[in-house]
N, C-alpha and C positions, 0 to 999 in steps of 0.2 A: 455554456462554456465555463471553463474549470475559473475559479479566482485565482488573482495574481496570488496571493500568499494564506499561507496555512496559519493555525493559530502559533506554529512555533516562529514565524517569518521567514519562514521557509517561500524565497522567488523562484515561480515556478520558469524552469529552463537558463536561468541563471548561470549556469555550468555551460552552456554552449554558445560559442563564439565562432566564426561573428554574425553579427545579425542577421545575415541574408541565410546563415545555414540554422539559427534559431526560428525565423520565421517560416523555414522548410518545416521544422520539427514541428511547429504548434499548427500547421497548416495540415499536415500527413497527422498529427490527433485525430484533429476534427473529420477530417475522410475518413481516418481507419472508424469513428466510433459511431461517422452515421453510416457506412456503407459499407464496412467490412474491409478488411485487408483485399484480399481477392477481387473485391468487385471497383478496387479503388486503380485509378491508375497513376503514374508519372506525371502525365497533362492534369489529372486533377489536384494535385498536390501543389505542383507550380504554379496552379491559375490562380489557386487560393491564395496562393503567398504572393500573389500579384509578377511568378516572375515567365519566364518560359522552360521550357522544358532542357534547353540546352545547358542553360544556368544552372540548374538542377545538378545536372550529373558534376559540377565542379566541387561540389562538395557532396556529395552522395552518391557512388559508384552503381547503387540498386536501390528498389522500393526496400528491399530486403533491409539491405546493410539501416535503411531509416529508420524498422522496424525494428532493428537490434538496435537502435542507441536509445530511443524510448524506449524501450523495457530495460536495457541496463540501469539508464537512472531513475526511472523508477522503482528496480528492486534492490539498486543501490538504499537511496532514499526509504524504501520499507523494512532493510537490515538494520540501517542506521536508527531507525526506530525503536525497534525490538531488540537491539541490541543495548542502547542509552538503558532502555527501562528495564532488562534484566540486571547490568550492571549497578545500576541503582540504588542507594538510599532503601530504608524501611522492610516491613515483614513482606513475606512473600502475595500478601494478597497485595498490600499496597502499591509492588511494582507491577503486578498483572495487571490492576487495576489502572496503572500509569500506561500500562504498554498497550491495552485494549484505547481508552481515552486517545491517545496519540492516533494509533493507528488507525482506527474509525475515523478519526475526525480529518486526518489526510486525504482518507480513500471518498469521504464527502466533500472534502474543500476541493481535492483535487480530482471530481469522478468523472469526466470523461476520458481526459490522463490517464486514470486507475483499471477503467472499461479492455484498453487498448492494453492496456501491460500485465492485464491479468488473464486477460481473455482470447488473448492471438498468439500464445506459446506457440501452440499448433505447426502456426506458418513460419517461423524461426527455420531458418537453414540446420541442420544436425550440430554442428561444432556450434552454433549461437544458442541452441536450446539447450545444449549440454551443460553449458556455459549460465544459464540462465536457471536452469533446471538444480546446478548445485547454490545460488544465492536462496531458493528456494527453501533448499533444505536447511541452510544456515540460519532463516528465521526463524523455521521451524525446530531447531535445535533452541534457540533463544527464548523461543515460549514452552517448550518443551523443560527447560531447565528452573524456569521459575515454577513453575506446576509440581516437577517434583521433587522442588526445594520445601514447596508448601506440603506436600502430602508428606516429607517428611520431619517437618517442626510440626505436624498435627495439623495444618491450618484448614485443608485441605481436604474432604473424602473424598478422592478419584481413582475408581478398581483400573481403570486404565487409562495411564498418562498420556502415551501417545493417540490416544484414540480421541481422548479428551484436547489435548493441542489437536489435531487437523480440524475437530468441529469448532474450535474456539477460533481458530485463523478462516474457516470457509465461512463461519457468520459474519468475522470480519468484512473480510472481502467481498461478498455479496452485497455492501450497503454502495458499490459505484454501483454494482446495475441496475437499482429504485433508485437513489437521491436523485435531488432537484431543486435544484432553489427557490420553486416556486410552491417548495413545500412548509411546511408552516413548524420545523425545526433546522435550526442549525447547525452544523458539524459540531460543533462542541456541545451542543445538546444529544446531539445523536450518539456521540461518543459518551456522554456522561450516562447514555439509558442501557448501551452496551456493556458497557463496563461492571453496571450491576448488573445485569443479565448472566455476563461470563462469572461473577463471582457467585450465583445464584447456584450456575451451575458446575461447578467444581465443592459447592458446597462448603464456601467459606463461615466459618466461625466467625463470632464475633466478637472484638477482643474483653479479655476477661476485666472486670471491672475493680481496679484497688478495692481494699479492703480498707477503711478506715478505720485506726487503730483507738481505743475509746479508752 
């Protein structure tokens, strides 16, 4: 199960009131990320959340409409990521290297969460994925823009920027469907081994060393 909070204190589902429609939310994770969307139903959301099915629809019109408010905040929550570390402070690898560190260490602190909002676009009604599909591209604009901010102060060898952002976010986001807490790194480790990873490959420099003057 995902932890309450990420290294930034980020409380997961904080954003959704009131509690009886929060505990739909955390209840409809955990079904979406052991049994699929599809294979999950109405009664099994509500039983988890200890309530009935009728209760349910008071604040949830469809499984659907559930599955659109997790992936909203969660790719609310991964823009606001990638967006903080592009606008950022320092050279271009320094905020890559911030944005990967962040963003890694969400999609591990928070991976069953991350499983479900990365992984069930698919089942989005058309106007929710479309909806979903442009936050998508907004992150990818966001790391797209540090990369070829770097390729162009030099920081950077990358023959192809964009191509270079989709492998740098799909490495990302592949670390919900291994992590585990019962593995023997921690998000903020795991984010710090990505981090030089993505800078490894974009082919960061390393900055040039004063010259002391004699």
């Amino acid at each position: 199960m995902d932890s309450a909070a990420d290294g930034s204190g980020y409380q997961a589902w904080s954003e959704v009131t009131p509690d009886a429609a929060r505990r739909l939310l955390v209840a409809a994770v955990e079904a979406f990320a052991e049994r699929g969307y599809h294979a999950t139903t109405t009664r099994d959301i509500a039983g988890r959340a200890g309530m009935s099915p009728a209760a349910l629809y008071i604040h949830y019109k469809t499984k659907e409409e559930l599955l659109h408010r997790i992936s909203r905040i969660g790719h609310d929550k991964a823009l606001e990521i990638l967006e903080t570390a592009a606008a950022g402070p320092g050279t271009a690898a320094e905020r890559l290297d911030a944005a990967v560190r962040s963003f890694v260490g969400w999609h591990a602190a928070h991976h069953t969460t991350a499983r479900v909002v990365q992984y069930e676009l698919d089942a989005l009604a058309p106007e929710h994925r479309g909806e979903i599909v442009a936050l998508r591209r907004e992150s990818d604009a966001a790391v797209r823009r540090i990369i070829a901010e770097g390729v162009g102060a030099g920081e950077f060898d990358v023959p192809d920027v964009p191509g270079t952002t989709l492998a740098v976010l799909s490495l990302c986001i592949d670390v919900a469907r291994w992590f585990s807490t019962a593995g023997h790194r921690t998000p903020d480790e795991v984010g710090a081994l990505y981090a030089d990873l993505v800078l490894r490959m974009v082919g960061a420099r390393p900055a040039a060393v004063p010259v002391v003057q004699k």
